[in-house]
C-alpha positions as CSV (number, residue, x, y, z in Angstrom):
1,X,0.0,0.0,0.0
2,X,1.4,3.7,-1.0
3,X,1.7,5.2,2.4
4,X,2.6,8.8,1.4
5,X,0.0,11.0,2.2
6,X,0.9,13.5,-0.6
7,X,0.1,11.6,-3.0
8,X,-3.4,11.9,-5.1
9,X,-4.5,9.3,-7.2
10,X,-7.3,10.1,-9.5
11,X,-10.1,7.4,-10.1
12,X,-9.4,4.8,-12.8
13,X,-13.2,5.5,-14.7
14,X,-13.2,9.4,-13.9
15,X,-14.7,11.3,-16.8
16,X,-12.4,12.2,-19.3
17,X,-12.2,16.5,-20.2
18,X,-14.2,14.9,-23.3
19,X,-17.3,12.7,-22.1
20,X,-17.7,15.4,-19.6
21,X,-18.4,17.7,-22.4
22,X,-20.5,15.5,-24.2
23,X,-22.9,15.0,-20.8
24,X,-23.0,19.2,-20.6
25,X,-24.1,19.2,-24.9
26,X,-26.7,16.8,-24.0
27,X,-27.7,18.7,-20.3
28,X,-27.8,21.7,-22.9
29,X,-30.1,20.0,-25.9
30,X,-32.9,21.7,-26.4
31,X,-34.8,18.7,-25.2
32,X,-33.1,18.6,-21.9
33,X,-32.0,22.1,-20.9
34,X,-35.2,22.3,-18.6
35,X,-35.0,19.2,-17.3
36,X,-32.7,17.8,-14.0
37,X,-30.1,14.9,-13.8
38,X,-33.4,12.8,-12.1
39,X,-35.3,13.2,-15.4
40,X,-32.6,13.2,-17.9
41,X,-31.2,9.7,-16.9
42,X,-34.3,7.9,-17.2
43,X,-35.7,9.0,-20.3
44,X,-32.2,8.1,-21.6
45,X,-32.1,5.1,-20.3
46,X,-35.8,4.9,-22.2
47,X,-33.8,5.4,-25.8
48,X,-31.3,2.5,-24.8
49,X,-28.4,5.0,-23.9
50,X,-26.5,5.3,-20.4
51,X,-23.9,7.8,-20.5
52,X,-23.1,8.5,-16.7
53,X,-25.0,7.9,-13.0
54,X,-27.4,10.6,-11.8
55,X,-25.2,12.1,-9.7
56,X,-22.5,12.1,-12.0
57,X,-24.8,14.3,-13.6
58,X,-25.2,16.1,-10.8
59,X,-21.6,17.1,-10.3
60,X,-20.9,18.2,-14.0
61,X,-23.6,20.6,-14.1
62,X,-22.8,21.8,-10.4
63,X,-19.2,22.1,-11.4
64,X,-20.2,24.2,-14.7
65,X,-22.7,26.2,-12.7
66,X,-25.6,24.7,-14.6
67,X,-27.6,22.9,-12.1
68,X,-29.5,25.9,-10.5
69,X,-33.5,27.2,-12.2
70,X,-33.5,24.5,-14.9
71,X,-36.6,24.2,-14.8
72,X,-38.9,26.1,-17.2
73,X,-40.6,29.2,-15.1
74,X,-40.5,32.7,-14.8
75,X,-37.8,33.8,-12.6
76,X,-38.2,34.8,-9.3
77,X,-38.9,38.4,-8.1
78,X,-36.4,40.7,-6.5
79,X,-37.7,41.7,-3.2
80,X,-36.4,44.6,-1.6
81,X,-36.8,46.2,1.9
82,X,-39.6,48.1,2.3
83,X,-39.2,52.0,3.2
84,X,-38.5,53.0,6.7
85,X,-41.7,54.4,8.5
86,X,-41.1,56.5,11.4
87,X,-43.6,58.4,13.4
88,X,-42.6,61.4,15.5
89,X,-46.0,61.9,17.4
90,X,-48.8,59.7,18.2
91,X,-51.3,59.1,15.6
92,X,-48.8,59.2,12.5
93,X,-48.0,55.2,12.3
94,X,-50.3,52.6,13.6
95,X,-49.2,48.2,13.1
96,X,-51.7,46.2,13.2
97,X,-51.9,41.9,13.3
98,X,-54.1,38.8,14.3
99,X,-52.9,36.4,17.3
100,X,-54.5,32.9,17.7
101,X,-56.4,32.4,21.2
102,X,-56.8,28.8,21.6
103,X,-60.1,26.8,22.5
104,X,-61.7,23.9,24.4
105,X,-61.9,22.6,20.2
106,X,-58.7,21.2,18.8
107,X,-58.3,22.8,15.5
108,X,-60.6,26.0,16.5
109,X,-59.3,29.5,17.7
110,X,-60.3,32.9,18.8
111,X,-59.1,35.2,16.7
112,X,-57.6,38.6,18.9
113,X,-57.4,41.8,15.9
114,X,-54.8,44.4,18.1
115,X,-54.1,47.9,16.6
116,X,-51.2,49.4,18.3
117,X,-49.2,53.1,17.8
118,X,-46.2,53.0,17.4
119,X,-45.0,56.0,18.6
120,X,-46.5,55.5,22.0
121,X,-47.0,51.8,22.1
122,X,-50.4,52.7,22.8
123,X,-53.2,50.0,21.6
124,X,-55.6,52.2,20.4
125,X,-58.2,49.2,19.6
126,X,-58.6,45.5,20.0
127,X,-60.9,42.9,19.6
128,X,-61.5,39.0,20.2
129,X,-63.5,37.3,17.2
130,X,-64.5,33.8,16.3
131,X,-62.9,34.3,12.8
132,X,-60.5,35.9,10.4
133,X,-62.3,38.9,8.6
134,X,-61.6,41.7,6.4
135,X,-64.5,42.8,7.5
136,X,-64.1,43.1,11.2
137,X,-60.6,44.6,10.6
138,X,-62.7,47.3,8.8
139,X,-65.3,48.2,11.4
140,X,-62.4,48.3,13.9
141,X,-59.8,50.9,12.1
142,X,-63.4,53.0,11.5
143,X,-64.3,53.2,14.7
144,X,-60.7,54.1,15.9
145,X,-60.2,56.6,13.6
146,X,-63.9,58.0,14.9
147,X,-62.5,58.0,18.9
148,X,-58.8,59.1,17.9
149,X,-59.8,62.1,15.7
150,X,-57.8,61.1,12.9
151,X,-58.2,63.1,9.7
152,X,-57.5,62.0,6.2
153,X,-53.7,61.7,5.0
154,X,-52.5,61.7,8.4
155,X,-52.2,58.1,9.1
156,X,-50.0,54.6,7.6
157,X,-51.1,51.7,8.7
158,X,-48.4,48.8,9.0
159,X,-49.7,45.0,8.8
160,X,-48.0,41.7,7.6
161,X,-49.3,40.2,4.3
162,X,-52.5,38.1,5.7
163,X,-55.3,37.5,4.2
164,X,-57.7,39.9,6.2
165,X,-54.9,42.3,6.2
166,X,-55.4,42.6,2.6
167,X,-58.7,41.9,1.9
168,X,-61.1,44.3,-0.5
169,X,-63.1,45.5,2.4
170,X,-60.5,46.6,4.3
171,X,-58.3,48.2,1.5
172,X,-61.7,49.6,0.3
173,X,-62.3,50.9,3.8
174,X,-58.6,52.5,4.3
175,X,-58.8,54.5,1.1
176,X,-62.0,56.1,1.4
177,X,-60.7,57.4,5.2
178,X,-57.4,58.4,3.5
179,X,-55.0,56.1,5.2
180,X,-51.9,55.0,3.7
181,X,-51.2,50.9,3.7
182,X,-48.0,49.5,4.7
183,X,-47.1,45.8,3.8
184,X,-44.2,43.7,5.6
185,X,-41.6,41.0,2.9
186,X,-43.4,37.8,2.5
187,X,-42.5,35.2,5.4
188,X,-40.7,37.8,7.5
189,X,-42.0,38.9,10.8
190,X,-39.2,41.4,11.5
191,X,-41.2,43.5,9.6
192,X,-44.0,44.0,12.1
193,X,-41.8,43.7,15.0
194,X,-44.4,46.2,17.4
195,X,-47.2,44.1,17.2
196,X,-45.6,40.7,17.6
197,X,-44.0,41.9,21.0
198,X,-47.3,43.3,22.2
199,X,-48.2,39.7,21.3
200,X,-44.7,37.9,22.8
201,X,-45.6,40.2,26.4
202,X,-49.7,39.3,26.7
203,X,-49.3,35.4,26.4
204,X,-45.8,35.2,28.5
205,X,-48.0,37.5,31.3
206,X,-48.4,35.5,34.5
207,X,-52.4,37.1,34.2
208,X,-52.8,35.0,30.9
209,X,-54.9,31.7,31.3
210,X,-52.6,28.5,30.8
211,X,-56.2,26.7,29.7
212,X,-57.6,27.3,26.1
213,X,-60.5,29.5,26.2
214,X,-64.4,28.6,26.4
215,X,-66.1,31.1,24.7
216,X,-66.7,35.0,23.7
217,X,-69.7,35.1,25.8
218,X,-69.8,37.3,29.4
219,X,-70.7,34.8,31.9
220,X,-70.5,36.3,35.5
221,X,-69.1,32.6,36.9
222,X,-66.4,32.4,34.5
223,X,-65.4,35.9,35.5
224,X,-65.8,35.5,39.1
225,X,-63.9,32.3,38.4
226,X,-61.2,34.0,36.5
227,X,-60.9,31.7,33.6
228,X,-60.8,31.3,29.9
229,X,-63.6,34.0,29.0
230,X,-61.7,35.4,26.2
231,X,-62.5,39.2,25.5
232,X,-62.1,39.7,29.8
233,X,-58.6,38.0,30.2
234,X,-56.7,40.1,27.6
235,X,-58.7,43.3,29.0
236,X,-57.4,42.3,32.3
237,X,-53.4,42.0,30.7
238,X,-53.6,44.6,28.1
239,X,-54.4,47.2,31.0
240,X,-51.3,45.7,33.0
241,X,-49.6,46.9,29.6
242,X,-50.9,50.0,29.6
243,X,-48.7,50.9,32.3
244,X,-45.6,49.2,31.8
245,X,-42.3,51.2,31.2
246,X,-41.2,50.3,27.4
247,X,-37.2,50.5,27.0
248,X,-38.2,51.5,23.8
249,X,-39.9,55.1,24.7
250,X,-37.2,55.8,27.0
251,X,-38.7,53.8,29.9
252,X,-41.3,56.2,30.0
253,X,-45.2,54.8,30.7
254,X,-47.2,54.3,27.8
255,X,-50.3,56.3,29.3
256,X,-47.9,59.6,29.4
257,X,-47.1,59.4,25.9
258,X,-50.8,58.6,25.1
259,X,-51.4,62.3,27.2
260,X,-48.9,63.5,25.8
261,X,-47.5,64.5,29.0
262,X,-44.1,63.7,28.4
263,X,-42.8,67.5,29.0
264,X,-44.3,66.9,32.6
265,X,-42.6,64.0,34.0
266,X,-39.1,64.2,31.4
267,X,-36.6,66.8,33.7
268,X,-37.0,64.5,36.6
269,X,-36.6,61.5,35.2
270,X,-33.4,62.5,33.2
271,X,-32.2,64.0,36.4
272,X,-32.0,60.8,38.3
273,X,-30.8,59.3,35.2
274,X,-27.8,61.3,35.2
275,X,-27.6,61.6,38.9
276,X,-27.4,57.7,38.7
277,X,-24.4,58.0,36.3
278,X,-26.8,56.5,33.3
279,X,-25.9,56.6,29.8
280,X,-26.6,60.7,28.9
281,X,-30.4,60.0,27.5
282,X,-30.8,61.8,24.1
283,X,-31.6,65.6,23.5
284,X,-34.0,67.5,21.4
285,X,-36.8,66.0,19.8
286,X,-37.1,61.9,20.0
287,X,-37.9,60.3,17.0
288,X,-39.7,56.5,17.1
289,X,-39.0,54.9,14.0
């Protein structure tokens, strides 16, 4: 046996710089240039002719860069990241998504529709249905934009690329009150990142029922029992969010920015920042993007 272990010795029935062009002229024949290694050997092999294995195939036309989209189909759309939003008061930029709420059915959820602001972290609307609507979604952003005042041109909503997120109704609904749509990239939550933390912080709540829901319907036991009645167990956490301090805003508490009385509550809360040898917290105007 050779033992030196610098020594390469190349197979005895490796393909010859010939026969390995003859496999990429018939990989390149009009009648098999769409077609992979897996389909090529066998209809060969159909006409009595055996040239090489399938994954000698394989290798020549990975090793002449000729193995990827053989197939015949259009070619695949660039996609691009989508413009940067950002929102410098509240009311400018509002993200939107559906959460699943389990129940006692296997297979069947509550549907939880959660509008949030992004420059406050406010939730300016929610609410728990048995199904996924474009419809619902539209009676929702109609009556928020009724309590929040909002005026034509002055909002962009923000949602993923769901089905009620794009649905006629909706879209319908969102031009005629002048609001500007926002998609996410296809199969990319990072997108929508607001709405899927509000999401992340209800369910990982210690308030949030570990047991599927029963139903939307107000029962006074199941509340006194402080179960699985839907619609009054995310009331119950979504108000514990209300007043939680988002590192985000600059730990300050969502209900201040929602009053806008930021101005109020700032000086002294930068002063025991500082005073607490804190990182210098910015100046001038913040901007939530």
């Amino acid at each position: 046996m050779d033992g030196r272990t610098c020594r390469t010795a190349p197979p005895p029935h490796k393909l010859s710089p010939c026969e390995r062009a003859k496999l990429l002229e018939i990989t390149s024949s009009a009648k098999f240039a769409h077609l992979p290694p897996s389909q090529i050997v066998p209809m060969l092999a159909d006409e009595g002719l055996y040239f090489a294995s399938e994954s000698t195939f394989y290798r020549v036309l990975r090793d002449a860069r000729q193995l990827k989209h053989r197939r015949a189909e259009r070619p695949a759309k660039p996609r691009f990241k989508p413009r940067a939003l950002c929102a410098t008061a509240p009311n400018q930029l509002y993200s939107w998504d559906i959460t699943y709420l389990p129940s006692r059915i296997k297979g069947q959820y509550f549907y939880l529709y959660l509008f949030l602001d992004i420059f406050s972290r406010k939730i300016v609307g929610w609410q728990v249905y048995a199904e996924e609507s474009a419809q619902h979604a539209s009676d929702m952003i109609k009556d928020i934009c009724q309590r929040e005042g909002i005026l034509p041109g002055q909002v962009t909503l923000h949602s993923d690329n769901g089905s009620p997120m794009k649905g006629a109704i909706l879209l319908f609904t969102l031009e005629t009150l002048g609001i500007a749509t926002s998609l996410s990239r296809p199969s990319l939550s990072n997108d929508n990142p607001y709405s899927e933390s509000a999401f992340k912080t209800l369910k990982y709540r210690p308030e949030y029922p570990v047991n599927p829901f029963d139903n939307l319907q107000d029962s006074p036991i199941r509340r006194q029992a402080c179960c699985c009645r839907a619609p009054a167990c995310v009331d119950s956490v979504i108000h514990i969010i209300i007043d939680w301090r988002c590192s985000g805003i600059i730990i300050f508490p969502l209900t201040a920015l929602c009053s806008l009385r930021v101005t109020k509550i700032r000086a002294p809360l930068l002063q025991v920042m500082n005073k607490n040898t804190l990182p210098p917290a910015p100046r001038g105007e913040f901007t939530f993007c």
